[in-house]
C-alpha positions as CSV (number, residue, x, y, z in Angstrom):
1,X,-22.9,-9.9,-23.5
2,X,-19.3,-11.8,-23.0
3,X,-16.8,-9.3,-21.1
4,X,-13.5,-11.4,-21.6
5,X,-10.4,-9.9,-20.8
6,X,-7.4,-11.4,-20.0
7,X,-5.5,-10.2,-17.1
8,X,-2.1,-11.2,-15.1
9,X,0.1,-11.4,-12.1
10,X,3.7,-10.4,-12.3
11,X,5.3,-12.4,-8.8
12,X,8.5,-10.9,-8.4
13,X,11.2,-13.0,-6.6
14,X,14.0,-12.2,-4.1
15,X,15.1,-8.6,-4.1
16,X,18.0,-7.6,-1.4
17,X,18.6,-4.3,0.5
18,X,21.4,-4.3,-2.2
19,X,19.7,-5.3,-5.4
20,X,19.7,-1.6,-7.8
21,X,16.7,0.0,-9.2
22,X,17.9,-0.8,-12.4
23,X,18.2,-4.4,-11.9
24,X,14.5,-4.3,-10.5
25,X,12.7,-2.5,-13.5
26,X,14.4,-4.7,-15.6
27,X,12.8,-7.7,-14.4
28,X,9.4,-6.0,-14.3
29,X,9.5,-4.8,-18.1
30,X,10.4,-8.5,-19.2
31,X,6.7,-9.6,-16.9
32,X,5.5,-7.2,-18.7
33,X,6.7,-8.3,-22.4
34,X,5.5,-11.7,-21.3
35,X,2.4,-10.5,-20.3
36,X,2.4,-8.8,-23.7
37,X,3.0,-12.0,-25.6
38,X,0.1,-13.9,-23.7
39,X,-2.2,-11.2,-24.7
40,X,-3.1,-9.8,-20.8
41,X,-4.7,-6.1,-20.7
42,X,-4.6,-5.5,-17.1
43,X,-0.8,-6.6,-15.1
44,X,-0.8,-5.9,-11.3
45,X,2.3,-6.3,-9.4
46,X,3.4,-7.0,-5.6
47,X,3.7,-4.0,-2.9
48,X,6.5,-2.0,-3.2
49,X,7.1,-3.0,-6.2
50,X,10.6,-0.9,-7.2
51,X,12.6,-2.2,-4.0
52,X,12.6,-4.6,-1.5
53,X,10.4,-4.5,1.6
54,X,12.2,-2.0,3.7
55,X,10.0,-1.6,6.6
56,X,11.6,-4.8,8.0
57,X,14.9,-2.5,8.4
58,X,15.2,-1.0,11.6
59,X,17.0,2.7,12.0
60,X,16.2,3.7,8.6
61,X,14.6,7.3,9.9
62,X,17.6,7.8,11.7
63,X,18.6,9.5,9.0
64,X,15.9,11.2,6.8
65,X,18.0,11.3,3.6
66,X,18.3,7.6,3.8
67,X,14.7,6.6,4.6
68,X,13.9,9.1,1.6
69,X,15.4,7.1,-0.4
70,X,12.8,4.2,-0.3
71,X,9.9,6.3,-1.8
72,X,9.0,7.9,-4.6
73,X,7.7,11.6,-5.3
74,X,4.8,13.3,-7.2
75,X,3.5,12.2,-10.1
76,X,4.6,8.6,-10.7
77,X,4.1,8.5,-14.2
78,X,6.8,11.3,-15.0
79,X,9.2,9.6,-12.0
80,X,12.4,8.3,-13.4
81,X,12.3,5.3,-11.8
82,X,9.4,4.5,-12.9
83,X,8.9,5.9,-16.9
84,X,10.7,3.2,-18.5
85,X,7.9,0.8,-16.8
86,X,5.1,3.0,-17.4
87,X,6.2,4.2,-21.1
88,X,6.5,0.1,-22.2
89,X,3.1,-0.7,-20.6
90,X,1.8,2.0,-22.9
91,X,3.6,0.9,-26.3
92,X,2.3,-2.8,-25.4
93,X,-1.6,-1.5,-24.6
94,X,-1.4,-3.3,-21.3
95,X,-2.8,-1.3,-17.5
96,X,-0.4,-2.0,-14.4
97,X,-0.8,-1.6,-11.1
98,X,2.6,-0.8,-9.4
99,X,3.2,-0.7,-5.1
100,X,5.8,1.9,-4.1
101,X,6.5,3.8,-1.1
102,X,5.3,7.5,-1.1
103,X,6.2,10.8,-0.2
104,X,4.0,13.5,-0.4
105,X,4.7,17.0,-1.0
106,X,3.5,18.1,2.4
107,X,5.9,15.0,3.8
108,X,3.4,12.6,4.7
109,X,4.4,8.7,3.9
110,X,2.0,6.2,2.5
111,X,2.4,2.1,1.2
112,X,0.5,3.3,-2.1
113,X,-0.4,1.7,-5.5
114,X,-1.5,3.4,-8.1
115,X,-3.8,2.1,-11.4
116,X,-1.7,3.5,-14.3
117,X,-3.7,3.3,-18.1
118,X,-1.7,4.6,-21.6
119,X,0.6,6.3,-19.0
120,X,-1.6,8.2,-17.0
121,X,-2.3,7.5,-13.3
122,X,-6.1,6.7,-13.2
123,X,-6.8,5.9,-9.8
124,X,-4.5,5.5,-6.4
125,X,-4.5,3.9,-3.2
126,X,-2.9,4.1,0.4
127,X,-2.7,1.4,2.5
128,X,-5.5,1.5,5.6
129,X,-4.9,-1.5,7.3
130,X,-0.9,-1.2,8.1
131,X,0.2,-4.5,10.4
132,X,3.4,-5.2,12.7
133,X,4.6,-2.4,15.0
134,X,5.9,1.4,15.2
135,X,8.8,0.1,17.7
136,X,11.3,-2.9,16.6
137,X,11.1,-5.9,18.9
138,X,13.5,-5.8,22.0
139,X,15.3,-9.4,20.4
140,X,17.5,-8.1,17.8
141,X,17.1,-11.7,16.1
142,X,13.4,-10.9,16.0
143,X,12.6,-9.8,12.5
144,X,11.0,-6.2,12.4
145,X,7.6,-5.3,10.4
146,X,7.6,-2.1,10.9
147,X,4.7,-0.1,8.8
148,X,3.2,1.7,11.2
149,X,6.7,3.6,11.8
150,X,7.8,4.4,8.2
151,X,4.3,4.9,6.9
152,X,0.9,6.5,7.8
153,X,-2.7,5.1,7.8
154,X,-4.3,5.4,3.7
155,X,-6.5,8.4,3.7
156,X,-8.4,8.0,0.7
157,X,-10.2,5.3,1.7
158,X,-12.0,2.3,-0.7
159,X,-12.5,4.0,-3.8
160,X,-13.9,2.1,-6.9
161,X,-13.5,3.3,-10.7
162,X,-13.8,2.7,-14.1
163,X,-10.9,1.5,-15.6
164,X,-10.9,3.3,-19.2
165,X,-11.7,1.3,-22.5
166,X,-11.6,-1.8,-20.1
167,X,-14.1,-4.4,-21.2
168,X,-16.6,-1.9,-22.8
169,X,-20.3,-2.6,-23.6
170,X,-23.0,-0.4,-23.6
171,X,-25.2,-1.9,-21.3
172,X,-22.2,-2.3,-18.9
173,X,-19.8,0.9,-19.5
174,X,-16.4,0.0,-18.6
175,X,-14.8,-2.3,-16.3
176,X,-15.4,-1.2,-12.9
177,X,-11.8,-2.0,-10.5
178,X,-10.6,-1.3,-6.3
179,X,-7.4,-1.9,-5.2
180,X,-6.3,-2.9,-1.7
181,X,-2.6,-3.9,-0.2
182,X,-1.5,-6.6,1.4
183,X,-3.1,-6.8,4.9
184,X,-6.2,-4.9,3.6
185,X,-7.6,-8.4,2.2
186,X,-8.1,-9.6,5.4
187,X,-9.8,-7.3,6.5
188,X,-14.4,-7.3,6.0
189,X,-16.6,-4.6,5.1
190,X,-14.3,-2.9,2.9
191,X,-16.6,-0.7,0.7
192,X,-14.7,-1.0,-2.3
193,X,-16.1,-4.5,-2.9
194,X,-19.4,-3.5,-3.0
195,X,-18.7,-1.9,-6.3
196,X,-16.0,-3.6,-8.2
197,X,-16.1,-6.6,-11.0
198,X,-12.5,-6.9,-10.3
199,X,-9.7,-6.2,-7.4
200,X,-6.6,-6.0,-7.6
201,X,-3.9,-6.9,-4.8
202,X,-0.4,-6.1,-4.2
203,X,1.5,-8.1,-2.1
204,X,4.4,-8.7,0.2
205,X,4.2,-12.1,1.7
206,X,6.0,-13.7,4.4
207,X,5.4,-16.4,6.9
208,X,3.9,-16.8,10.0
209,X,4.7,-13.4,11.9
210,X,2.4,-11.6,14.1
211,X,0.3,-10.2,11.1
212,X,1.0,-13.7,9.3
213,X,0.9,-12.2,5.8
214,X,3.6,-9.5,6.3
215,X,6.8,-9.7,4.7
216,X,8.9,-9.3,8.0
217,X,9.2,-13.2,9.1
218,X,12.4,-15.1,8.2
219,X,10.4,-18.8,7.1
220,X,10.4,-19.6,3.8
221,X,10.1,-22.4,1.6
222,X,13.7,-24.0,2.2
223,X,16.3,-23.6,5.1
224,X,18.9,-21.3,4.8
225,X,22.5,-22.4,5.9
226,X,23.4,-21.1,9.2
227,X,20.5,-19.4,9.8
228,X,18.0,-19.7,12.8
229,X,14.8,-20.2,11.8
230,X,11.7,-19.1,13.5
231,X,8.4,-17.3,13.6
232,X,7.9,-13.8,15.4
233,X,4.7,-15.8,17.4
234,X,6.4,-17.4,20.5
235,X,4.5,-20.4,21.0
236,X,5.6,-21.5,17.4
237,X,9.6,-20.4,17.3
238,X,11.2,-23.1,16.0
239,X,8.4,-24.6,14.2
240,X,9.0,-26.7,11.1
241,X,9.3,-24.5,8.5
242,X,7.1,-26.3,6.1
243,X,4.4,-26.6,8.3
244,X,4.3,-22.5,9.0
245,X,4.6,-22.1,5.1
246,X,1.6,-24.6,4.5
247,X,-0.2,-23.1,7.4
248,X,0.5,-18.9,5.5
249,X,-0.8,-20.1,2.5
250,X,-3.6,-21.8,3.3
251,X,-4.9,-18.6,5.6
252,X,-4.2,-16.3,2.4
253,X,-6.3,-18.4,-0.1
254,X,-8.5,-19.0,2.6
255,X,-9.4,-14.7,2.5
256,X,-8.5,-14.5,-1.1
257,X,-11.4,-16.7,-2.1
258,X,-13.9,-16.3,0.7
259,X,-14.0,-12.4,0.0
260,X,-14.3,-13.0,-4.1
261,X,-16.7,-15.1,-3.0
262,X,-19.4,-12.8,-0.3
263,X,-18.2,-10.0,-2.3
264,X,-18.9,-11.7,-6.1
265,X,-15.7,-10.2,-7.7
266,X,-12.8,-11.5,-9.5
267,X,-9.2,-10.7,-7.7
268,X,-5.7,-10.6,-8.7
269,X,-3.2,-11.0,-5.8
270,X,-0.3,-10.5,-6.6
271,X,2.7,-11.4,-4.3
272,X,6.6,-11.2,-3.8
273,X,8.6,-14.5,-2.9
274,X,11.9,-16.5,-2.7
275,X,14.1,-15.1,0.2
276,X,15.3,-11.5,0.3
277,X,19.0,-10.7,1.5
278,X,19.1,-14.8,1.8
279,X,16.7,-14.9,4.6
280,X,13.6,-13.1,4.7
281,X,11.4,-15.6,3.7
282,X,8.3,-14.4,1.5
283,X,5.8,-17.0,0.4
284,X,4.4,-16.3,-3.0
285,X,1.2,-18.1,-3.7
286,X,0.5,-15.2,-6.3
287,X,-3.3,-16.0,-7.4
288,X,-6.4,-15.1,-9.3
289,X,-9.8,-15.9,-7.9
290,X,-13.2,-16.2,-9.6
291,X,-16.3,-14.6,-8.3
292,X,-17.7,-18.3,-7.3
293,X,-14.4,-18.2,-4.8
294,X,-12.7,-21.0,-7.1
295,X,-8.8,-20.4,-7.8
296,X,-8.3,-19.8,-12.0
297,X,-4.5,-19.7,-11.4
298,X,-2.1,-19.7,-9.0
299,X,1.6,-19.6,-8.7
300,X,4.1,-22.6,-8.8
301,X,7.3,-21.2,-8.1
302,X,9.4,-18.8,-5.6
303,X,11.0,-16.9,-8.4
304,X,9.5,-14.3,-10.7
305,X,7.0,-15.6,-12.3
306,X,3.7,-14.4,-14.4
307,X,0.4,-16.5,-14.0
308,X,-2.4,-15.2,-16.5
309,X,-6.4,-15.6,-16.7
310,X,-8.8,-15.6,-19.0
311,X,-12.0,-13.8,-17.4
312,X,-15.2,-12.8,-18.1
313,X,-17.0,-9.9,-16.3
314,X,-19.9,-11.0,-17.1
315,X,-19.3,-13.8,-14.3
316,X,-18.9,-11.7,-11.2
317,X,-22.5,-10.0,-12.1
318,X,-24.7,-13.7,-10.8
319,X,-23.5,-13.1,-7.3
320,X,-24.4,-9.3,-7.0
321,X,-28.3,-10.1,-8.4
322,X,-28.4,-13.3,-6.4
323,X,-27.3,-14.5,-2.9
324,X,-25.1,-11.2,-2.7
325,X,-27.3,-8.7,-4.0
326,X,-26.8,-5.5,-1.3
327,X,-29.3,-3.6,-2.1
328,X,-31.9,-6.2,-1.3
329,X,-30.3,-8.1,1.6
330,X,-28.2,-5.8,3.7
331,X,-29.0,-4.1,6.8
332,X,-26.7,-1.4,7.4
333,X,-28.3,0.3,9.9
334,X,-26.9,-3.0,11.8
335,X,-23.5,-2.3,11.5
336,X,-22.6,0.8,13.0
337,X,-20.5,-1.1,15.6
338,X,-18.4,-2.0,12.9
339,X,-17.4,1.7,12.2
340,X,-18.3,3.0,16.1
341,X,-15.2,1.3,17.5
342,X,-11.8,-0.1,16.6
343,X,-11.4,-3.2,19.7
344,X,-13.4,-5.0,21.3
345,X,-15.8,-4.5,23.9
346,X,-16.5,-7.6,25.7
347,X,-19.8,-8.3,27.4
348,X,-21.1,-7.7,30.8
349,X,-21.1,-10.7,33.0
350,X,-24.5,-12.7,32.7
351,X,-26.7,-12.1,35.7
352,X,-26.8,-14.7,38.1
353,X,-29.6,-17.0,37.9
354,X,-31.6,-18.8,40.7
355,X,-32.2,-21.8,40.8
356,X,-35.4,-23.4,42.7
């Protein structure tokens, strides 16, 4: 039986250090009356999705009250910043997924998303695979991806659910969804796709810095007056812009599809662009992905944007019986490496060999 649902991307462009809540939650409430008006049931936007990427500003815990105020606290759905988001999305009958910075009531500090249905919070995730580095780089014209100092390794990790009244049949149930930020796509053997029809992706995009998908690298898709251009990888400063862009995207399709593709699910990445504070360059390239690993829509600009599919879940089912059926073809007790160590351990030298 057909599954169709239609489902969407909001892209949000530039947002600055400066830019206020309320000019921010404005533009992601007219996405979502577009997305409305194109008929999408499921919207996902980009990681932190109420401000701009802070942890590309050094000093901010300096002074706790100000790095505070980057995240949000308990329960997003009643959060002021976020109701007149969440209250639309449930007049219009449409599920979001929003990014946001979050503080925990114990004070722990997490890149989380959450999976928010007729106003309710279904299902959240934290961020496991945080890139850049705790310290900012010695070169104060180095730009600064600094995760692993404002925010702490996810710690619920891959969780699949239902999303409710998605897609319903009786043979089927309802829609069955993960979620994963940012660097997380990069990374294999995340559970979650084992189980889902669909992920979704929030994103924060920039070009060609150490973790080459991070928000924290100053290229973008046109030079900006005055300013130096570079990437935070040495042996390419000073590269040709263009050619560090081209090179980003192609490396993020390149995961986006080949994961859809071993992992036969439909995704929805969904990315921020344009240049924020007039020179942090973030790429966009927001996309959607078929289970066969083919692109159904991508973006075209660097501004906000929504791009919108019409999929069937029914599709992402041939993969998992076939060529990627798990339960017939894996062999887990080969991976434990995978989960025994974090680096690499290299080989031992081969023995020497004589020769007659």
């Amino acid at each position: 039986m057909p599954r169709n649902i239609v489902v969407g991307a909001a892209q949000v462009g530039a947002l600055h250090k400066t830019t206020p809540r309320s000019e921010v939650l404005a533009r992601l409430i007219a996405l979502l009356e577009q997305a409305s008006d194109k008929g999408v049931k499921v919207l996902v936007y980009p990681e932190t999705t109420l401000t701009t990427f802070f942890p590309r500003y050094a000093g901010l815990d300096e002074n706790p009250a100000e790095l505070d105020e980057w995240f949000e606290y308990g329960d997003i759905t009643t959060n002021p910043n976020v109701t007149p988001l969440t209250s639309r999305a449930k007049d219009l009958d449409i599920d979001i997924v929003i990014g946001y910075g979050e503080k925990t009531t114990d004070g722990h500090y997490y890149n989380t998303c959450s999976y928010i249905h007729a106003g309710q919070e279904v299902s959240k995730y934290r961020k496991v695979h945080l890139p850049g580095n705790k310290d900012p780089y010695p070169d104060p014209e180095m730009i600064d991806q600094l995760e692993k100092r404002y925010f702490e390794p996810g710690d619920y990790g891959f969780p699949a659910f239902r999303a409710p009244d998605l897609a319903t049949t009786p043979e089927d149930g309802e829609a069955i969804v993960g979620m994963m930020i940012c660097n997380d796509r990069r990374w294999a053997g995340r559970p979650l796709l084992t189980l889902t029809e669909m992920r979704l992706t929030t994103q924060n995009r920039g070009v060609a810095s150490d973790c080459k998908a991070s928000s924290s690298s100053v290229l973008g898709t046109t030079p900006v007056p005055g300013l130096r251009v570079f990437s935070a990888t040495p042996k390419v400063r000073d590269a040709d812009p263009a050619v560090i862009k081209a090179r980003s995207e192609f490396q993020h399709l390149l995961v986006m599809q080949a994961h859809s593709y071993t992992n036969a699910t439909f995704s929805i990445a969904t990315a921020r662009a344009g240049f924020d504070d007039g020179k942090f360059g973030l790429i966009g390239c927001s996309c959607i992905v078929h289970p066969e690993g083919h692109i159904l829509a991508q973006s075209q600009t660097m501004d906000d944007e929504l791009i919108v599919a019409e999929i069937d879940l029914e599709d992402a089912k041939i993969g998992k019986q076939k060529v990627f059926n798990f339960g017939l073809h894996r062999q887990p007790h080969q991976y434990s490496i995978i989960t025994a160590q974090a680096g690499v351990t290299p080989p031992l030298a081969s023995p020497r060999l004589e020769h007659s």
